[in-house]
C-alpha atoms as a printed R data frame, in Angstrom:
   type eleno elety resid chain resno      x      y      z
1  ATOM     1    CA   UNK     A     1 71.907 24.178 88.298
2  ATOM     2    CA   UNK     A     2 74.231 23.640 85.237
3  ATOM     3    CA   UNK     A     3 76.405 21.381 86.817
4  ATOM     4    CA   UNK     A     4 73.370 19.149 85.943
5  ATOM     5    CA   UNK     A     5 72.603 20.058 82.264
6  ATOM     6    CA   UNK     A     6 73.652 18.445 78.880
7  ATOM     7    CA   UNK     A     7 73.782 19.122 75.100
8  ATOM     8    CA   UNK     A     8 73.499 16.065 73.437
9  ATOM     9    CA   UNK     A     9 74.610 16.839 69.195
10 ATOM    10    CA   UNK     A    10 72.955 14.261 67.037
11 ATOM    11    CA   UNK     A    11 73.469 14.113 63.055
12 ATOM    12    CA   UNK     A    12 73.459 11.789 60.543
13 ATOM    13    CA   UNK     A    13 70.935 10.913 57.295
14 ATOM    14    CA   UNK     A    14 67.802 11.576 57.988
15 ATOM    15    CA   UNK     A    15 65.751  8.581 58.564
16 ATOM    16    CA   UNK     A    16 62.480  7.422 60.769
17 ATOM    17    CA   UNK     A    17 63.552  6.713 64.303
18 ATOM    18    CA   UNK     A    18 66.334  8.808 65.219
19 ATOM    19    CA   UNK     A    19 64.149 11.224 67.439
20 ATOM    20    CA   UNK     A    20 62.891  7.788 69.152
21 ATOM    21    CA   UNK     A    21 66.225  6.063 69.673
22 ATOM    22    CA   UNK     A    22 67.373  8.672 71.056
23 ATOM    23    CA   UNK     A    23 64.619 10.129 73.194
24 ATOM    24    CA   UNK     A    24 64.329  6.483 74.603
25 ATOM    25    CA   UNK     A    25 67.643  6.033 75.862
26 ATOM    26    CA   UNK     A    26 67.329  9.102 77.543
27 ATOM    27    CA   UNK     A    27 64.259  7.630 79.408
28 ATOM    28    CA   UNK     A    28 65.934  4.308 79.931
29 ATOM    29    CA   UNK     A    29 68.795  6.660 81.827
30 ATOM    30    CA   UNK     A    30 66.086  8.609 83.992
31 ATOM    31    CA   UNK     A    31 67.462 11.769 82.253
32 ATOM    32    CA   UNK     A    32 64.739 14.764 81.496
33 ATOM    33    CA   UNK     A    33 64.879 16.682 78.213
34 ATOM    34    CA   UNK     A    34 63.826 20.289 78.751
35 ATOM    35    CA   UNK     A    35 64.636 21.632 75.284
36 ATOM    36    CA   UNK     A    36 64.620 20.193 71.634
37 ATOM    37    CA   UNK     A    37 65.389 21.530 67.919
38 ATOM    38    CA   UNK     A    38 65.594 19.501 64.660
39 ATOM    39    CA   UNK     A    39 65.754 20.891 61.430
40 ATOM    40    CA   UNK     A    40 66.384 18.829 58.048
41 ATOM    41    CA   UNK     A    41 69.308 20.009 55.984
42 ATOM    42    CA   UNK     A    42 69.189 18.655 51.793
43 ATOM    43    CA   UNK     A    43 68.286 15.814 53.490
44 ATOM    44    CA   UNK     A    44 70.825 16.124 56.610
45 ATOM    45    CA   UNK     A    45 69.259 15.627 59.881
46 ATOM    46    CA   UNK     A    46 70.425 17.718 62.588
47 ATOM    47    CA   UNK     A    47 69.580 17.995 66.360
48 ATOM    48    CA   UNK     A    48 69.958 19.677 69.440
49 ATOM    49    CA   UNK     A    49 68.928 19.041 72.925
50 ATOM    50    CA   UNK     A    50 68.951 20.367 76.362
51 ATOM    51    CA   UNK     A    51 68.579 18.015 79.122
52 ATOM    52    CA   UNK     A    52 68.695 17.051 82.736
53 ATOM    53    CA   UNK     A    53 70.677 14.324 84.277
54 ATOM    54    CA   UNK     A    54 70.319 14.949 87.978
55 ATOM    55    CA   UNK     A    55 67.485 12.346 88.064
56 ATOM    56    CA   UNK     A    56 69.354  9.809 86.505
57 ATOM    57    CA   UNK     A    57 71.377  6.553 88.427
58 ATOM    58    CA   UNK     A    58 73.713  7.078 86.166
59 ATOM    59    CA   UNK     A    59 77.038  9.291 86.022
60 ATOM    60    CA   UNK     A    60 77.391 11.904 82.891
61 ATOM    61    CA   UNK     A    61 79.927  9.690 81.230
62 ATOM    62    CA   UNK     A    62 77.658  6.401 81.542
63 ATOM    63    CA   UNK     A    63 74.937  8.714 79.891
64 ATOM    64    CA   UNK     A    64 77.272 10.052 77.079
65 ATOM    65    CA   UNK     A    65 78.409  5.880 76.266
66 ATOM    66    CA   UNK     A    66 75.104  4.972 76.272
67 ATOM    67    CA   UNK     A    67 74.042  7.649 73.967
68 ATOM    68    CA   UNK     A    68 76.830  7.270 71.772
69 ATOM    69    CA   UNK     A    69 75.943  3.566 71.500
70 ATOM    70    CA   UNK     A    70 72.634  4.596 70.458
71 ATOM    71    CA   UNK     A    71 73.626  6.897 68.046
72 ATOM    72    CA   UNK     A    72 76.155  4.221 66.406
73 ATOM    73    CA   UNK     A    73 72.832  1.274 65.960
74 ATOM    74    CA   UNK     A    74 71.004  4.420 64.096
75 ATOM    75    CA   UNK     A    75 74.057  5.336 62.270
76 ATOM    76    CA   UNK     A    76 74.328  8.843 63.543
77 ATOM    77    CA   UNK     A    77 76.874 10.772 65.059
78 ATOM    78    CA   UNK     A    78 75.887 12.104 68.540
79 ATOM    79    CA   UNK     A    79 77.902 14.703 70.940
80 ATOM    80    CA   UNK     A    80 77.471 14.849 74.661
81 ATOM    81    CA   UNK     A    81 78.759 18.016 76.199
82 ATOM    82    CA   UNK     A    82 78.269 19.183 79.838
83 ATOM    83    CA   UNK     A    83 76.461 22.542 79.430
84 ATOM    84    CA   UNK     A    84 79.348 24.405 80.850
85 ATOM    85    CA   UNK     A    85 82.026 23.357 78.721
86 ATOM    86    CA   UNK     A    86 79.392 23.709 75.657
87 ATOM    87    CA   UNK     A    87 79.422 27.571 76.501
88 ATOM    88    CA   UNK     A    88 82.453 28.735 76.978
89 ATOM    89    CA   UNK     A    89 83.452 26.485 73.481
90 ATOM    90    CA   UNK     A    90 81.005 29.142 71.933
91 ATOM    91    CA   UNK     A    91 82.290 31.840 73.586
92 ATOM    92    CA   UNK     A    92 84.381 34.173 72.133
């Protein structure tokens, strides 16, 4: 069910850790990731994930703060979009 699904944005310098950081605050929120793409830009690190959050204690805005928290001690940028929204942003 979508209502349940996430895109979680992350971008910033590339440096070692980001992937973890991120990947364990997901765990530490019980949510599931079911998709995952990085790619390296001149140096730019950019990814993009799919997840679950209908296993997790937490609401989707708890998840998003404590993402964004995460993202801000590894000096990235993340975005947390439900997967609805994310769509019809993209469509046109």
């Amino acid at each position: 069910m979508d209502d349940f699904k996430i895109i979680i944005t992350v971008s910033g310098a590339d440096k070692v850790g980001i992937v973890a950081g991120i990947s364990s605050a997901l765990k530490e929120c019980k949510v599931n990731i079911e998709d995952i793409k990085q790619t390296l830009m001149q140096g730019h690190f950019v990814m993009f994930m799919l997840c679950d959050i209908q296993t997790s204690d937490l609401n989707f805005k708890e998840i998003k703060n404590r993402l964004i928290e995460e993202g801000n001690r590894l000096e990235v940028e993340v975005w947390v979009q439900k997967k609805g929204i994310f769509e019809k942003m993209h469509t046109v």
